[in-house]
Every structure is written in C-alpha cells, then in structure tokens.
N, C-alpha and C positions, 0 to 999 in steps of 0.2 A: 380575762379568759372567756367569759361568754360571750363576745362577736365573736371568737373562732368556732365556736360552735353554733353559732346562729341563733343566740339568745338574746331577748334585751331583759331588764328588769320595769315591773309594775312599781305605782310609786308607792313610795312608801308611808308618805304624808301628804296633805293634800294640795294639789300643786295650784291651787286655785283656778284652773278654766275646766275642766273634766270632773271633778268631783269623786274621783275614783282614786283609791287608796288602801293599802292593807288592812287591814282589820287587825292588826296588832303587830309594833314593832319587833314579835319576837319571830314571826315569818318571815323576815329581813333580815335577822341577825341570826336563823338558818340558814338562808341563802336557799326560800325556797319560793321568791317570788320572781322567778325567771320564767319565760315565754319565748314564743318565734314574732317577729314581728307583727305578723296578720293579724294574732290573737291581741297582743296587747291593743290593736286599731278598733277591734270587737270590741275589746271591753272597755274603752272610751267611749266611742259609740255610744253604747248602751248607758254608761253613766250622764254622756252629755241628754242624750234621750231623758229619761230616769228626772235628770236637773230639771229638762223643757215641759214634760208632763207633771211632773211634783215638785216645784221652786223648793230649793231649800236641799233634795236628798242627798245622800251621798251614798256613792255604791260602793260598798267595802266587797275587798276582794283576801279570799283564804287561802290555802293552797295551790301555789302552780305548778313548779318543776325545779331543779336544781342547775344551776348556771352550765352543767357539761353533755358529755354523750350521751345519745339516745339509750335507752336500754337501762339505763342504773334507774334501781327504784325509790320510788319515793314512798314509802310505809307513811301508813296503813294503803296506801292505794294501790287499787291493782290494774290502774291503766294510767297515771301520770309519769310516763318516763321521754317524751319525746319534747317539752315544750307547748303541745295541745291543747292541752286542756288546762281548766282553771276552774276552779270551784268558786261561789258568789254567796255571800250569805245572804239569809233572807232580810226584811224589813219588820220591825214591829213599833208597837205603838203601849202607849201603858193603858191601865183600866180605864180611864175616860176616854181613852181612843184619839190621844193627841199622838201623833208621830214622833220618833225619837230616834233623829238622826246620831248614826254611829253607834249604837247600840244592837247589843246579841245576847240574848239570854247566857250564855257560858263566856268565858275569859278568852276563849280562843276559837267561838263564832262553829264550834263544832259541838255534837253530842247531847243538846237539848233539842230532843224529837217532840216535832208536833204530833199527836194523838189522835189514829184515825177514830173519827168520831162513827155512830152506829148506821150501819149499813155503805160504810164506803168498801171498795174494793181494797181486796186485802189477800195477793198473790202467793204470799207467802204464809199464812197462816197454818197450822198443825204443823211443819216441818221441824222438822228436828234432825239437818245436817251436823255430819261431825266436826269438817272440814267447814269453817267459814267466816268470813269477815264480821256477819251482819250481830251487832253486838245490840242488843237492846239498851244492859246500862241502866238496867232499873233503879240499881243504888245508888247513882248520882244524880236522876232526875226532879227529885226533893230538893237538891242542893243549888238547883240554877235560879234565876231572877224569874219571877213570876210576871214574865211579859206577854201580850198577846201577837201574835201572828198580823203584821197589816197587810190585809189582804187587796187593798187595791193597788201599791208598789209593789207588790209579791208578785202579784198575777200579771201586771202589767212588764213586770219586766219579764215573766216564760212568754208572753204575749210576742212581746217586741225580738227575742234569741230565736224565735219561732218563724217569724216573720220577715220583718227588716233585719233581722241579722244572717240569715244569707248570702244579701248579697255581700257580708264583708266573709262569710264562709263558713260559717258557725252551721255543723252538719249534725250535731249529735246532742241532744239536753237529756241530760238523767234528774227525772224528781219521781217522790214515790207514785203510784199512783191512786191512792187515798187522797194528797196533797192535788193532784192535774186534778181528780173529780170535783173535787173541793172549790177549789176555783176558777172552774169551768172554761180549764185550757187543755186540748186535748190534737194538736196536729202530731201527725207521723213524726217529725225530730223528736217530740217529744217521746221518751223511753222510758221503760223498767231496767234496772241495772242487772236485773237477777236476784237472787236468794242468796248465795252467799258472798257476792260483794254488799259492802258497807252501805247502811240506810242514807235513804237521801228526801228524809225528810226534817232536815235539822241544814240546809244548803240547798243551792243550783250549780249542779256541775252541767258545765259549756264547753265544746271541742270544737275546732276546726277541722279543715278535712286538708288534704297534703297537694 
C-alpha cells in the first residue's frame, strides 16, 4: 500500500552499507517507519556521513509516518502526517565517555530529556499552558539508564542536517534550545518547536521541504 501513496519504508535492521536503522523493532511492527523517498535519501546520507566522521556509528532512526494519506496523524506528534519528517535520536556514550553504538537512555529512544544546565536558554520557562504536548515526565526520569549525552556525534550530526543536508532538502531541525547552545550549533534551520509541542531535547527531528 505505501508506493500508492508515495511512501517507502526506513530499515528496520541494519542493512550493512548506511548504518541507519530503527531504533526498535516495535516502530516497524507500528508501521510507523514510512517516508517519501527524498527523506529516507536524507537520512542515509546523514548516517553514511555519521559512519565517515565516527567509524563504527549507527544512526538509529524513531518516529516517521504511517505507510498511508497525508493528514492521518501520528500521536503524540503534531506535524508527522505527511511522510516529512522523521525524528533521529541522540548519540551517547557511558561514564568513561566510551561511545555506545545503538544505545538510548529509554526503550523507545523517546522521553529521557537532557537537562538544561544553569544559565542555558530556556523559552519556555514559567508557562503554564493548559492546552499542550510539552510533558516534562518527571516520574519517569529516575527510571531511564544513566547515560551521558556524546556530544561530538550529537552536534555533528545538527551540524551536517544544517549544512550538507540541504542539498538533499532537509529545510526544518527542531532541537531545544538549551541543547543548539550547548553544543554550539545554531544556523537558521535550526528551530524552537514552540511551547506546547513535545520537548526535543530527548531526539532531532528533521523535515524536508515539498
């Protein structure tokens, strides 16, 4: 059903030359790792990059769309309905700062926020919307693997969606912006999603343009 609708699917395991693969076979057995062509080209790209710069990574890939029509949504999100977008989780590494490929603090690479540390930009702070996605989640923060953030695949790849991925069409990154000051990536694609969409500082979400 999805080439009628102009989707292809991201793999699901790793197909040995891209390095690029879900992040857990239960977004495959949602049936919510479908794309338009261009994208999935993007996030190859970016994974064979990711391989050339860091030998060894793999870019695990979280949420992207559902094999059909534009318009049906994909909960919690409130702009994955077209095949565009795709969400990337971050890279980390353990307490000796070795890297650890295929690894995410939570089981399903969502919902374990990095922590603006003191004096980062923090657009949202006081508000208190009735109306809104942005869940903080305090109670389950305790509960995740005590991983740290590797900040030079992290940064290197808003670096590279920033940059080189234009020309494959990648027009839009959302990460918080606590996380872009943090590490010290900050061009115009790069975005705030707003206050009451979903935090994104636990992922990189990535769009194409039409």
């Amino acid at each position: 059903m999805a080439p009628i609708f102009g989707r292809v699917p991201l793999p699901c395991f790793d197909d040995g030359t891209s390095r690029l693969k879900m992040q857990s076979p239960l977004f495959c057995v949602l049936n919510r790792q479908y794309v338009v062509p261009e994208l999935r080209e993007a996030a190859s790209a970016l994974s064979r990059h990711m391989g050339q710069a860091f030998p060894g990574t793999t870019t695990l890939a979280l949420d992207a769309n559902f094999p059909f029509f534009n318009g049906f949504p994909l909960f919690p999100h409130l702009s994955h309905s077209d095949g565009r977008k795709l969400d990337i989780a971050f890279f980390y590494q353990d307490a000796a700062g070795n890297y650890l490929d295929t690894a995410t603090r939570s089981p399903v690479g969502y919902f374990a926020f990095e922590q603006p540390r003191p004096g980062s930009i923090l657009p949202c702070r006081d508000r208190e919307d009735l109306l809104t996605l942005r869940w903080d989640l305090d109670f389950l923060q305790s509960l995740w693997r005590s991983l740290q953030l590797e900040e030079g695949r992290t940064g290197e790849a808003l670096r590279w969606l920033s940059g080189e991925g234009s020309s494959f069409g990648i027009e839009k990154i959302f990460v918080e912006p606590h996380l872009a000051q943090r590490l010290g990536v900050g061009p115009e694609s790069i975005r705030f999603q707003g206050c009451r969409a979903a935090r994104h500082d636990d992922h990189i979400h990535m769009q194409v343009g039409k």
